[in-house]
C-alpha positions in Angstrom: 103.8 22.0 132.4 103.9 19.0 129.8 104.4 20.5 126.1 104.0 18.8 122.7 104.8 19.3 119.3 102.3 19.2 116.6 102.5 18.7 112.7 99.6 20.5 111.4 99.9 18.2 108.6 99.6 15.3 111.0 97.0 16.8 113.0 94.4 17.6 109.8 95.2 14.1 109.0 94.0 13.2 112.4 91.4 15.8 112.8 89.7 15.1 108.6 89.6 18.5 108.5 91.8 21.6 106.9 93.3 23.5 109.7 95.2 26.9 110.0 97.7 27.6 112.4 95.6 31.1 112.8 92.2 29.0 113.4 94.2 26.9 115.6 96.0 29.8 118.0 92.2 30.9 118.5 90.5 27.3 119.5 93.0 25.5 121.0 92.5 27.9 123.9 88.9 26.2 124.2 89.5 22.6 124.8 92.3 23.5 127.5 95.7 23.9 125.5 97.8 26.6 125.9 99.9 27.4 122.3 103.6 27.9 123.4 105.3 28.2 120.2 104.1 28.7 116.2 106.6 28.0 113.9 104.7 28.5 110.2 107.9 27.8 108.1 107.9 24.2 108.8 103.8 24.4 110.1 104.6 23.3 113.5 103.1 24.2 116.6 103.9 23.3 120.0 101.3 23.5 123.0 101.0 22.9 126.6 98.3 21.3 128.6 97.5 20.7 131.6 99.0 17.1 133.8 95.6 16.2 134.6 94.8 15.7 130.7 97.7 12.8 130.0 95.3 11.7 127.1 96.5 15.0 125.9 100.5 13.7 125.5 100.1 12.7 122.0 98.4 14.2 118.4 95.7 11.1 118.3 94.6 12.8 121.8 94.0 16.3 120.9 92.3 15.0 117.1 90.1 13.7 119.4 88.8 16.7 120.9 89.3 19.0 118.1 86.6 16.4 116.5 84.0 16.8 119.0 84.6 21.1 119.0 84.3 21.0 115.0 81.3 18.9 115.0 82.8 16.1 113.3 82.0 13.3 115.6 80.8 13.6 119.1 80.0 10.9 122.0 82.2 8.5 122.8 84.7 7.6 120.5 84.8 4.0 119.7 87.3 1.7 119.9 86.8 -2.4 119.2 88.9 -4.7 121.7 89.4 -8.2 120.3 89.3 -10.8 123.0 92.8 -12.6 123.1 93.9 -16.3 124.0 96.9 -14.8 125.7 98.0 -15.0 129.4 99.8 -13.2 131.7 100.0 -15.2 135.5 100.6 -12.9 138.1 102.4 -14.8 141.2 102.4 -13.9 144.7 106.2 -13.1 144.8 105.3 -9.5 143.1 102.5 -8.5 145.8 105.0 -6.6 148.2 107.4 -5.4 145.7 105.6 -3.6 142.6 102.1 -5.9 142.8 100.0 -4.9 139.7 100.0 -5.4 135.8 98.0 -5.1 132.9 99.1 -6.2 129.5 97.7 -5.9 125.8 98.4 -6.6 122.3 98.3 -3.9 119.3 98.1 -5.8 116.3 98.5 -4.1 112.4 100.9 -1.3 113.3 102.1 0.6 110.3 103.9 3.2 112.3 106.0 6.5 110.4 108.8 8.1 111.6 106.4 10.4 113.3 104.2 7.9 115.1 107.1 6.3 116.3 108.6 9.5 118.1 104.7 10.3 119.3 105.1 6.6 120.8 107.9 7.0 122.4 107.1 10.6 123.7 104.2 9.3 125.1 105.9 6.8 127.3 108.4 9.7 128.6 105.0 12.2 129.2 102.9 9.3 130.9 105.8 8.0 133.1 106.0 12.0 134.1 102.0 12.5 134.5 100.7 9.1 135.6 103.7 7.2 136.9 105.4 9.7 139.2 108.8 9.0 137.2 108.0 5.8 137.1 107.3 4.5 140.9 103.7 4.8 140.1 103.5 3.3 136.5 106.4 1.9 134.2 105.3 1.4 130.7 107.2 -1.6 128.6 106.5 -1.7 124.7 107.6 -4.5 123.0 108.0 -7.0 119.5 105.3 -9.4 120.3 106.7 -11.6 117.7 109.8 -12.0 119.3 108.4 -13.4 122.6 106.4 -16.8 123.0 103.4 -16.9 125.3 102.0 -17.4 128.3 103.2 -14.7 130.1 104.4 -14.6 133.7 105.0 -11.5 136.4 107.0 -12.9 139.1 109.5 -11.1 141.9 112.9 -13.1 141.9 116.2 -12.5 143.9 118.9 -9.7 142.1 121.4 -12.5 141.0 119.0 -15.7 140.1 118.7 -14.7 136.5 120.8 -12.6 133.4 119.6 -10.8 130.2 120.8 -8.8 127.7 118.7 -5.1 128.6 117.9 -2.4 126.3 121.2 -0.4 125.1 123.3 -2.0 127.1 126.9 -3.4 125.7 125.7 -6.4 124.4 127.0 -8.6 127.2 124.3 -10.6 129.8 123.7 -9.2 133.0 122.1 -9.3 136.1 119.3 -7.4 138.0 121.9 -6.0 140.5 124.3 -5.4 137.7 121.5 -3.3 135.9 121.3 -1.7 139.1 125.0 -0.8 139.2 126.1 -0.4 135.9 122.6 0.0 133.3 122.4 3.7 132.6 118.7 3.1 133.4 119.2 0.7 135.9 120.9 3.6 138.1 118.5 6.5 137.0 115.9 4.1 138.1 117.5 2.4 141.4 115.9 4.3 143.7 112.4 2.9 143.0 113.6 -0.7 143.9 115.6 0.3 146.6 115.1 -1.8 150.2 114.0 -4.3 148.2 114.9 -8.4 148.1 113.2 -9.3 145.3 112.7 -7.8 141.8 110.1 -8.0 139.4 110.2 -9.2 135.8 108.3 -11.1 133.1 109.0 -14.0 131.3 107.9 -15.4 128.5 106.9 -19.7 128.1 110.7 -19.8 126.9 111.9 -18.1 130.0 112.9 -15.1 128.4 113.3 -12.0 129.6 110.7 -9.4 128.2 111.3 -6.7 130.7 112.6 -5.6 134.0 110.2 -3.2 135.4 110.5 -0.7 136.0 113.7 -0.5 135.0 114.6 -1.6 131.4 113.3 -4.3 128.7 115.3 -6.8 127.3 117.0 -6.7 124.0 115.3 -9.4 122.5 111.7 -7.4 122.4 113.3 -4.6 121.1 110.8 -2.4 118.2 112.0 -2.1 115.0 110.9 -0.4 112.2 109.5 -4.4 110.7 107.5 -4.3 114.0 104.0 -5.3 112.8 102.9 -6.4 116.5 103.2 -5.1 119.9 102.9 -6.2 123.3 102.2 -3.6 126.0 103.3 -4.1 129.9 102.3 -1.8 132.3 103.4 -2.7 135.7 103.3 -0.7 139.9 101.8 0.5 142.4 98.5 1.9 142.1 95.9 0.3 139.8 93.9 3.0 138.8 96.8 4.8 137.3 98.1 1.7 135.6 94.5 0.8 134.0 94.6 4.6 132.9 98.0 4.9 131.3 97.2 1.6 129.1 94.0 3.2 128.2 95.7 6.4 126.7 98.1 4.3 125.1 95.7 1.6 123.4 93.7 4.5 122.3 96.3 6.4 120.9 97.8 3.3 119.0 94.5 2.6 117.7 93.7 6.0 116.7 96.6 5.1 114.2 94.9 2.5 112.6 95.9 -0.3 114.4 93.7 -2.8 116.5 93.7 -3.6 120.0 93.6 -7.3 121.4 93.5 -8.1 125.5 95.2 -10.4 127.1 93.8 -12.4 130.2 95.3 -11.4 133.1 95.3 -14.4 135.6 95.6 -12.6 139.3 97.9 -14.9 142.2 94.1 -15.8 143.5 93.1 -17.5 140.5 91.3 -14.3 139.4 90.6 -13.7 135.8 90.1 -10.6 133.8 91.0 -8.9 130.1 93.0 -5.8 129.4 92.3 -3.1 128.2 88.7 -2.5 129.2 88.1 0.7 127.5 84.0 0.5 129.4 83.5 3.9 130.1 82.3 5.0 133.6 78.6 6.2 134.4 77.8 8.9 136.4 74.9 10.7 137.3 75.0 14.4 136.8 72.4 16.3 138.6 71.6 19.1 136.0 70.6 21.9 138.3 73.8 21.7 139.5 76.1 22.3 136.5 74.0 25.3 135.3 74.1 27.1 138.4 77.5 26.8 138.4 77.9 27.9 134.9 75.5 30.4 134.7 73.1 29.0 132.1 69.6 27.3 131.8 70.3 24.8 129.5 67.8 21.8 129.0 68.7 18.4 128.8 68.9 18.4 125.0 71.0 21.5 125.1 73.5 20.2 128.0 73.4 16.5 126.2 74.7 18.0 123.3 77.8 19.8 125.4 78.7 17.0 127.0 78.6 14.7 123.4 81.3 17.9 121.9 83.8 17.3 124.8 83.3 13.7 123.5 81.1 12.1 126.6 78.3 10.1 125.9 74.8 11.7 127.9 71.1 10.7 127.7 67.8 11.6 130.0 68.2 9.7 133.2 65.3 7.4 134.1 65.9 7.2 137.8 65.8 11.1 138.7 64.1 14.1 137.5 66.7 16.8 136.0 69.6 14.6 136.4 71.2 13.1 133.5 73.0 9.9 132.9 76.8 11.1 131.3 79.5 8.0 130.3 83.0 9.1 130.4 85.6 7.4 128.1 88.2 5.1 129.9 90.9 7.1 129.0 89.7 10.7 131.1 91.5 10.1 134.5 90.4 13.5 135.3 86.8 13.3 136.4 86.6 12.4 139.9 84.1 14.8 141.4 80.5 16.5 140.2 81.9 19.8 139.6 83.7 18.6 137.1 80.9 18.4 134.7 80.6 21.8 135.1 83.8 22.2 133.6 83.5 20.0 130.9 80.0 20.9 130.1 81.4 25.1 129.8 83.6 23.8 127.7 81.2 22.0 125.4 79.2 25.1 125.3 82.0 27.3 124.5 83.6 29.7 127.3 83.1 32.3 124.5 79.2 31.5 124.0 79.0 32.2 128.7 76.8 35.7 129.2 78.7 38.4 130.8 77.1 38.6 134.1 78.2 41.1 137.5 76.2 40.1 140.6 75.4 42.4 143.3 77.1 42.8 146.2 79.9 40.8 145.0 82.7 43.2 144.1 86.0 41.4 145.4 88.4 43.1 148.0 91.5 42.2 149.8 91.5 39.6 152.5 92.2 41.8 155.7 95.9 39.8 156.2 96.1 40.4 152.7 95.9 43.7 153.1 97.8 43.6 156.2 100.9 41.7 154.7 100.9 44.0 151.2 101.3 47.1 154.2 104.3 45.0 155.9 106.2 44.7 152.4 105.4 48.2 151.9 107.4 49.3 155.3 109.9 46.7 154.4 111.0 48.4 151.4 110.9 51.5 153.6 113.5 50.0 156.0 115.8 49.5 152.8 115.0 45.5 152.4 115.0 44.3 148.8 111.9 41.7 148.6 112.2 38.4 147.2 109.6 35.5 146.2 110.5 31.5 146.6 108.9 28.5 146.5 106.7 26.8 149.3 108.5 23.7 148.8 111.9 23.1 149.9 114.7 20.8 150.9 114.3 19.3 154.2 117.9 19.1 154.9 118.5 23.3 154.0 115.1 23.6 156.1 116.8 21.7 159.2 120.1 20.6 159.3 121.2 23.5 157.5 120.1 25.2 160.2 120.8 23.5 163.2 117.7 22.2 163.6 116.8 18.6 164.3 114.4 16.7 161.7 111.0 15.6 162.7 109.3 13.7 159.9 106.2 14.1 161.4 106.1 17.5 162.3 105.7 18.7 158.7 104.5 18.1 155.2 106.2 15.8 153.3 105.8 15.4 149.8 105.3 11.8 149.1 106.7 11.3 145.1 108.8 14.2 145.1 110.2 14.7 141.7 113.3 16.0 143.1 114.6 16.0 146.6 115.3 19.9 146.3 111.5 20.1 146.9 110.7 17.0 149.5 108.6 19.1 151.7 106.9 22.3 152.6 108.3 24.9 154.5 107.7 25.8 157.9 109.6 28.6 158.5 111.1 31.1 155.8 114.1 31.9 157.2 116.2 28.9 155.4 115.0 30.2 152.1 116.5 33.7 152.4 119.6 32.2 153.8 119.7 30.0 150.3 118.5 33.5 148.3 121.9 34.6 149.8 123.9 31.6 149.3 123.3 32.3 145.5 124.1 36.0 145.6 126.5 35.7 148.1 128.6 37.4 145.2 126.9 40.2 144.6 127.5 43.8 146.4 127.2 44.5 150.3 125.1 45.0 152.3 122.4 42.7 150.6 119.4 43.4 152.6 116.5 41.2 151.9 112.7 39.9 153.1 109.8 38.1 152.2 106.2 38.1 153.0 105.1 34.7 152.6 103.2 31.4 153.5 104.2 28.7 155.4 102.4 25.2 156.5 102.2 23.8 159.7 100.5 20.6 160.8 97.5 20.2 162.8 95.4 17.4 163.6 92.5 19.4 164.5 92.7 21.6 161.1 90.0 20.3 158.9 92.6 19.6 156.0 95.4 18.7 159.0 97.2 21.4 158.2 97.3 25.1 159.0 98.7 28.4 156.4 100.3 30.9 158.2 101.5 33.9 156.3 105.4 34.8 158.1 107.6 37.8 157.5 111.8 36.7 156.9 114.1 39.1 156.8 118.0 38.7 156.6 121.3 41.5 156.2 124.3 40.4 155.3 127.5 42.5 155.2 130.6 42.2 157.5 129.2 44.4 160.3 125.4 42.8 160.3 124.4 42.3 164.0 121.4 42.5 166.5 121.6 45.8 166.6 120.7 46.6 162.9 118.3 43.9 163.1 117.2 45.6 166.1 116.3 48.8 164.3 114.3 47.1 161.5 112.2 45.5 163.9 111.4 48.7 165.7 110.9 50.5 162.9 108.3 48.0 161.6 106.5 47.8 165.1 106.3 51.9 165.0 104.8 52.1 162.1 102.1 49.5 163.0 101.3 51.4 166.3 102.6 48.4 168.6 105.8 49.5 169.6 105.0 49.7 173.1 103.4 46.6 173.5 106.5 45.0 172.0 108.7 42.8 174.6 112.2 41.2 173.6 112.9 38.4 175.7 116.6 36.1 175.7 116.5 32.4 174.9 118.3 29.4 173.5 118.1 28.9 169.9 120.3 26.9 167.7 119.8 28.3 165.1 121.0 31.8 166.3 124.0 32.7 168.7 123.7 32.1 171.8 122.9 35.7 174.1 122.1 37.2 170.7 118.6 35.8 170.2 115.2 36.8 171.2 111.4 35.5 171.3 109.7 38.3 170.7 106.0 39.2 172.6 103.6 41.3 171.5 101.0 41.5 174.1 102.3 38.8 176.2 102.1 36.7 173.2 104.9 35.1 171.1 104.8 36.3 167.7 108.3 36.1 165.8 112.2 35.5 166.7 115.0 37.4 166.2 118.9 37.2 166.4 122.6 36.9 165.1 122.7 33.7 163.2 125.2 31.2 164.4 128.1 30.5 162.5 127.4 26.7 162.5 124.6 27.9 159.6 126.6 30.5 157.7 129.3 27.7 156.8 126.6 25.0 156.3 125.4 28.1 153.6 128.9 28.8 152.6 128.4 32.2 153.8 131.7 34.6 154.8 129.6 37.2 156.9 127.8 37.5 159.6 123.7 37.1 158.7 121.2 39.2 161.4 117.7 38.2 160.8 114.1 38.0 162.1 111.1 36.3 161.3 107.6 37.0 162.4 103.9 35.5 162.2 102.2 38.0 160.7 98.6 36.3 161.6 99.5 36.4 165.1 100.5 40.2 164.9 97.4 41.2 163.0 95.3 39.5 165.6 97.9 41.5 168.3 97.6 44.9 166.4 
């Protein structure tokens, strides 16, 4: 989860209000923000929200919500966009390579040491929560008084053209040296990889302003004389890109400065200006939000909760009990009803909500809930030490590793993945108890371990096209592991379920197991789990010394079995 620093200093300066770090550990907790960390010597705090509240990555963000829960200004906050006479031509070259761009202008800045660290942190925490590292949305900030417009975005070939980037040496290079050499440009390779072209913008000079999403240019770089700046955001969904400059024209503006647009000028001859800070109408059936909250607010009551979590809201004139509610431009967050509920809850305060208990709905375990928390139970019976890891996982430990081919389309995958140690869900749990092992490989033998956990499985036919399957893994490892003891645990846990004669072991070919010491094993006549000697293929692909016995079993299958 995204943290922040706060000033309280900073933030009553924001806010036009006194604040206490003691007032602030109690309400903070009421617009969404979780306090991490009070530090009352220097009056710093540091909190942690939510990623789908990026207009919460800077201190202009969260004045702007403390305002509406103090009272001190609700509705829609206001912001004034000049209309500029700059340009910025978007050419066809860019559509298959990183095809959209919105630009603007911040005029008046008269940023302090601390504004200019917010800025800068709020790049890093919207190229985390809105770009996807980047890919999604890059973010270029830049001296407008340095650069000479029109403007033009345009995808050229890695050697046509040389610039001085950002922190580099001070010598010219070009795109595929940036690539190569740039400390950015190989962080940020990746994105551009496959590619033939690359995008940047020029100014009417031909200058450089920016690589994205890789690095600016020198020659826009912000100073502390900066008075102007000129704000690129390029990639590869719109909606993210028109949100991130939203947050960050906001937040710039929120420091005094002004905003100007720019006309963007699309490859079809299309016109429009950025920012547009309109905000977006909805209609908000009121029935619905206090059923789900609990309440029986009117529309006066309800308008007012929704003007605190700084909406704007009026009677609608179309529909009986429904109310017309305008969310600011920079709330990427709203994209379903229910989440009016939320918002409204919060306007009303979570601490104002009557205590209610319904009949009849006293919550119990899900039967193979109740099921699985009895198999850990025998587990630890059986002398296995239970461990917890991640659904996600590496696709290579979760195949090769184990001698398994690699079908992309047989599985999750995780399309941005922030790291490629978690590129995909797991379908089995097996490979994660052999890495549990890996990394305690060290530790005292026998290590004896299982876990009870869920696994996804595609399905076309599955309303989400996926199925959950809770599984059972357990490994030994120790110099004389073998079927046998693996064996024994099985037939201890079958016992004590009551299936152990309807049990059936039958011989087959796995790869991931040696070969005449592996089983399918039946319940019933139906497959529920596998068991075996694992080959020594895996153990060295694990770095493992000793032999591994495991087994792994679909609990859902045995439940329905049992």
């Amino acid at each position: 989860m995204p943290t922040l620093d706060l000033k309280i200093e900073r933030l009553e300066r924001l806010v036009g209000k006194q604040l206490e770090i003691k007032e602030l550990e109690y309400d903070l907790q009421w617009i969404s923000l979780d306090l991490e960390d009070v530090n009352e010597e220097e009056q710093k705090i540091k909190v942690e929200y939510n990623p789908n509240r990026p207009d919460f990555s800077s201190p202009e963000g969260i004045a702007r919500a403390l305002k509406g829960y103090y009272d001190l200004e609700l509705g829609l906050p206001q912001y004034e966009i000049t209309q500029g006479s700059m340009t910025m031509t978007s050419e066809p070259s860019v559509k298959k390579v990183r095809p959209y761009i919105v630009c603007g202008v911040i005029r008046d800045i008269d940023l302090d040491e601390d504004e200019v660290g917010t800025l800068m942190n709020i790049q890093e925490h919207l190229h985390w929560a809105v770009g996807r590292d980047r890919k999604k949305v890059a973010i270029g900030v830049h001296d407008l008084d340095k650069i000479t417009p029109p403007f033009r975005y345009k995808a050229i070939k890695p050697e046509e053209i040389s610039f001085v980037p950002l922190h580099g040496d001070g010598d010219p290079m070009n795109l595929a040296e940036i690539l190569q050499y740039h400390e950015k440009g190989i962080e940020y390779a990746w994105i551009l990889e496959g590619k033939d072209v690359y995008p940047v913008l020029l100014d009417k000079n031909d200058e450089v302003i920016s690589f994205p999403p890789i690095i600016n240019g020198i020659l826009t770089t912000v100073t502390d004389d900066t008075k102007n700046l000129f704000l690129d955001l390029t990639g590869t969904d719109f909606k993210a890109v028109n949100l991130a400059i939203n947050i960050l024209s906001t937040m710039l503006a929120d420091t005094g400065a002004k905003i100007e647009s720019v006309k963007m000028i699309a490859d079809d001859g299309k016109e429009t200006f950025t920012p547009n800070l309109d905000p977006v109408k909805w209609e908000v059936d009121m029935d619905y939000v206090n059923d789900y909250v609990g309440l029986n607010l009117n529309a006066n009551e309800m308008i007012k909760c929704f003007q605190k979590v700084r909406f704007d809201a009026k009677k609608s004139t179309k529909k009986a009990d429904y109310l017309d509610v305008w969310v600011p431009a920079f709330r990427g967050d709203i994209i379903h009803p229910v989440d009016f509920t939320e918002e409204c809850a919060i306007g009303y305060g979570y601490f104002n909500l009557p205590l209610t208990i319904r009949e009849g709905c006293i919550g119990e375990y899900h039967p193979i809930q109740s099921f699985s928390n009895k198999i850990r139970t025998i587990m630890i019976g059986a002398g296995y030490l239970e461990v917890l890891n991640f659904i996600l996982t590496n696709s290579e430990r979760q195949y090769s590793y184990m001698n398994k081919q690699y079908r992309e389309k047989s599985n999750v995958q995780i399309a941005n993945p922030v790291s490629k140690e978690y590129d995909t869900v797991r379908t089995t749990i097996l490979p994660k108890l052999m890495e549990t092992i890996l990394f305690n490989r060290s530790e005292e033998k026998p290590i004896r371990i299982f876990e009870v956990g869920d696994v996804i499985l595609l399905n076309s036919k599955a309303e989400t096209g996926a199925d959950r399957e809770v599984h059972l893994a357990a490994a030994s490892y120790h110099e004389n592991a073998d079927f046998t003891e693996i064996r024994s645990a099985l037939d201890f846990i079958m016992t004590a379920l009551g299936c152990y004669d309807d049990m059936e072991l039958n011989p087959d070919k796995n790869p991931t197991y040696i070969k005449g010491r592996y089983a399918d094993i039946y319940v019933n006549g139906n497959k529920i789990g596998e068991i075996g000697e694992i080959h020594p293929e895996v153990l060295l692909n694990f770095k493992l010394e000793f032999p591994v016995a495991a087994l792994e079993l679909d609990l859902q299958n045995l439940f329905r079995e049992k």
